[in-house]
N, C-alpha and C positions, 0 to 999 in steps of 0.2 A: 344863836348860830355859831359853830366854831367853824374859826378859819387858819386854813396852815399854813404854813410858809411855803414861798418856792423851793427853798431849800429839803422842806420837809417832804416833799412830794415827790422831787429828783430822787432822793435817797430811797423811797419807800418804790421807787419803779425799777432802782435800779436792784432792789430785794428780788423784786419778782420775777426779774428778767434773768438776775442768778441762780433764783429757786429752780426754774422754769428749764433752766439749761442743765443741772442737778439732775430734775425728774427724764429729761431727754437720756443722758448718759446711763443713770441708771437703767432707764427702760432699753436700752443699746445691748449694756451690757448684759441684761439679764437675758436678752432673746439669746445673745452669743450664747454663752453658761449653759443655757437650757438645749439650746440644739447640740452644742458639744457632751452634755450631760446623755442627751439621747440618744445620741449617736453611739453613745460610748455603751447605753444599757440596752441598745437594741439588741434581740436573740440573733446569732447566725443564723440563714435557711437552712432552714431542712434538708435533707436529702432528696426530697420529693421534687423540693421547687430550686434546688441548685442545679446547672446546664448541664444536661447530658452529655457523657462524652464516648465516644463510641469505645467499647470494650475490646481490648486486643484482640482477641478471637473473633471478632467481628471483620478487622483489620486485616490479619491473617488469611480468614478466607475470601476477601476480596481480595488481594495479592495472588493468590493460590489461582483463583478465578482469571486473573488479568493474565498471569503464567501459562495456563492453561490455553487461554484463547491465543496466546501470541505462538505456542505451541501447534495449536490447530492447524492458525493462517500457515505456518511455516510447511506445515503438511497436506495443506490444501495446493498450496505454490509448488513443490516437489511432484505431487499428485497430476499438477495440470501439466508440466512439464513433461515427466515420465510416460504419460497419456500419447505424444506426438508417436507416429511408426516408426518404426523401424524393422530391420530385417536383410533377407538373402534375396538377390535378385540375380539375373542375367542385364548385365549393361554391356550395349553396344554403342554403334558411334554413329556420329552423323558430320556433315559443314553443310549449312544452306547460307545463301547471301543474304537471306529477311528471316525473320521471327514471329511465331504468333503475336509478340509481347509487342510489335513495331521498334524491340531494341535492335542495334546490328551484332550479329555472332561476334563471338566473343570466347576466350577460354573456360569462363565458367557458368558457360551455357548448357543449361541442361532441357530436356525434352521428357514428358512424360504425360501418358493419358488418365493422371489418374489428383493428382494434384493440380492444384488452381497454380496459375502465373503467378510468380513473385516466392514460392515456397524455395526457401533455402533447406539443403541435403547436403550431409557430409556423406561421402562416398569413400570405401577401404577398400583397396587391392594389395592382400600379398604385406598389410603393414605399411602401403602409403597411405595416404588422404588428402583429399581435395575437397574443398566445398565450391558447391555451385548452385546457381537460379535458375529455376524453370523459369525457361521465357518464349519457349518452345511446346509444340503437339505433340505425340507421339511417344514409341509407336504406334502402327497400323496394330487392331485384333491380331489378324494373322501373322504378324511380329511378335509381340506379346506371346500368342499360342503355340510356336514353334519352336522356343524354348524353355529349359526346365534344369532351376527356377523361370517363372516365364519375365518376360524380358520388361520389367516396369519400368526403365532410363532410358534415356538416349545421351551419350556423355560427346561433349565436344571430340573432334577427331583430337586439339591438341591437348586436351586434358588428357585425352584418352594415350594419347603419344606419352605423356609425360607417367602416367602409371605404369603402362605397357611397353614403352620402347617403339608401338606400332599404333599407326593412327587408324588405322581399320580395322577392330577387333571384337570379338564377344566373348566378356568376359563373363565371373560369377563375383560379383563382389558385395560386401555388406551396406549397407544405406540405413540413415540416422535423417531423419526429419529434424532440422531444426529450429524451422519457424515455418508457419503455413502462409502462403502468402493469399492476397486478397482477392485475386484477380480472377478470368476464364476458367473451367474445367473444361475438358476436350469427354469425357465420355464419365458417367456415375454407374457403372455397372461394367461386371467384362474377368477376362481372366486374371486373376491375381489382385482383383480389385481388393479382396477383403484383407489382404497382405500390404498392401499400399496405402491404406489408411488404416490398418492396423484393429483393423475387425478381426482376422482370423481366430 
């Protein structure tokens, strides 16, 4: 039977445990080497499988498209606008102490059978203008039918004063709808109706 030394057996462990750490290193470095190695010889993608990227002309005519629509809108908004009446009326004058609207008279109280309470009108005589609220009826049919143009306002006596110089008058002046308001209509049918709301 052969026998070894302690010493002989320290030394021979400690062989192994430097070989041992050798083959580690080695085996480290060659995974490094080989993944850099193929990293380095992998093919670029193809054109097939590289990310699409949207072609100018694609670009282009969605811009053209976005132009377009904001185009549209901008002519839809002129369209609704331009849409509100306008026209030649007879306006005369009125003062009551109450309102259909329950507001109290007022200078730019206006009166009419034909738009709803709360509708803002700009009114022209002669080159002035006032704008005013229906918040008022009127007139009567046979108001409306007795003059021509037939008489679609009824303008406060002092609006009426400050166009006119005279607070009881019947004039011929132009009328711009500038917003429709929400409220009552006094009659949907009648003389001058289709001028009043801009059917004619």
């Amino acid at each position: 039977m052969i026998r070894f030394s302690t010493k002989a057996i320290a030394t021979a462990a400690a062989g192994v445990t430097l070989a041992g750490a050798g083959v580690t290193t080695a085996l480290a470095y060659g995974t490094a080497s080989e993944s850099a190695s193929s990293a380095q010889s992998a093919p670029a993608p193809s054109a097939a499988q590289a990310p699409k990227q949207a072609p100018q002309t694609e670009q282009r005519v969605a811009t053209e498209n976005k132009d377009r629509l904001f185009v549209s809108l901008k002519k839809d908004a002129k369209k609704e606008k331009a849409a509100l009446p306008g026209g030649v009326s007879t306006a005369t004058s009125f003062w009551d102490p109450s309102t259909a609207s329950g507001k109290p008279m007022s200078f730019h109280t206006l009166a009419s059978p034909y738009w709803p309470l709360g509708t803002k009108v700009k009114v022209t005589y002669n080159g002035k203008s006032e704008i005013g609220i229906v918040e008022d009826f009127g007139p009567a049919e046979w108001a409306v039918a007795q003059h021509n143009p037939p008489a679609l306002i009824d303008l406060s006596e002092k609006m009426m004063q400050q166009l006119t110089g005279t607070a009881s008058n019947s004039i011929t002046i132009k009328f711009q709808v500038l917003e429709l308001g929400n409220g009552g209509v006094y009659r949907h049918s009648g003389t001058g109706y289709a001028t009043a709301t801009g059917k004619a």
